[in-house]
C-alpha positions as CSV (number, residue, x, y, z in Angstrom):
1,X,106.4,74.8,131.8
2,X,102.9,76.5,132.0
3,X,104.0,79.8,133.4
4,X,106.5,79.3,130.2
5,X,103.3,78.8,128.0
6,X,101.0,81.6,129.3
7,X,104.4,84.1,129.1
8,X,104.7,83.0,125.4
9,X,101.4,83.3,124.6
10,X,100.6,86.9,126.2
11,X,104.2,87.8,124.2
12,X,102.5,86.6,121.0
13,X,99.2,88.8,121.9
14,X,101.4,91.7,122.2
15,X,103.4,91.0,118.7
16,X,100.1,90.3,117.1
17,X,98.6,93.6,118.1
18,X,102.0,95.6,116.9
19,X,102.5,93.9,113.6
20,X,98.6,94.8,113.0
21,X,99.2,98.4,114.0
22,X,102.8,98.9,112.4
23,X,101.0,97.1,109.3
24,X,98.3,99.9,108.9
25,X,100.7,103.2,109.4
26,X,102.9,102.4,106.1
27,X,101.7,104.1,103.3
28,X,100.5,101.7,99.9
29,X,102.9,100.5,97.3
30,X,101.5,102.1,94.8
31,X,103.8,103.9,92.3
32,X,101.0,106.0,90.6
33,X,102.3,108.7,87.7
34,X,105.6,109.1,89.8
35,X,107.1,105.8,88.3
36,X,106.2,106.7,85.1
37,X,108.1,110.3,85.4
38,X,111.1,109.0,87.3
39,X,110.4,110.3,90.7
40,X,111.0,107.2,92.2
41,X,114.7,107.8,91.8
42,X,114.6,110.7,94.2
43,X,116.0,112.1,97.4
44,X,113.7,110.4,99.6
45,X,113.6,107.0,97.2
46,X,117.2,106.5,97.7
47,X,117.4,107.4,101.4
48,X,114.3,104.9,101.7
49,X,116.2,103.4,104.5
50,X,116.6,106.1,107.0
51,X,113.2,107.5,106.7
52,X,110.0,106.6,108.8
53,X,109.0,104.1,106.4
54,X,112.3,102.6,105.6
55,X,112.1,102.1,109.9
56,X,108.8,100.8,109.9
57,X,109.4,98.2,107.3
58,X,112.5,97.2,109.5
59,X,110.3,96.3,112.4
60,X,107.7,94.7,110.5
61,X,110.2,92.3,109.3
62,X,112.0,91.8,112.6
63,X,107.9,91.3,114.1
64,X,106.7,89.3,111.7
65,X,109.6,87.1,112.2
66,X,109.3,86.8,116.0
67,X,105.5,86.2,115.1
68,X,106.4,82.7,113.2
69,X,108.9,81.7,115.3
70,X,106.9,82.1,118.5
71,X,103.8,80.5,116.8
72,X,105.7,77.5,115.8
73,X,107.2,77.0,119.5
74,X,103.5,77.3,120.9
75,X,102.2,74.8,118.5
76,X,105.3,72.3,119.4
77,X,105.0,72.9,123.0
78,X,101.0,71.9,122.5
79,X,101.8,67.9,123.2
């Protein structure tokens, strides 16, 4: 059950230190003058999803997830 801890916990390490990265490449939510003029609505605002950002606010979500869930088992498995 330890080897099972120290795996989980070097896992979490390796999370934590992506989510942090992935976190600081995307670019800020700020709309700026573009919102106001309708750019938002253009090629690359409708494909969001198949761009680099679109991908790395997939794996953010997927990371972030694993980061709870694995928190939560450590924490439970602390007894």
């Amino acid at each position: 059950m330890e080897v099972l801890r120290i795996v989980l916990t070097v896992i979490f390490l390796i999370i934590s230190i992506a989510l942090t990265a992935i976190v600081l490449m995307q670019e800020g939510k700020q709309a700026g003058l573009g919102a106001i003029s309708g750019a938002a609505e253009s090629y690359w605002g409708k494909n969001r999803g198949r761009s680099m950002e679109g991908t790395l606010e997939k794996i953010t979500k997927v990371l972030a997830v694993l980061f709870i869930v694995i928190a939560v088992i450590l924490n439970i498995n602390k007894f």
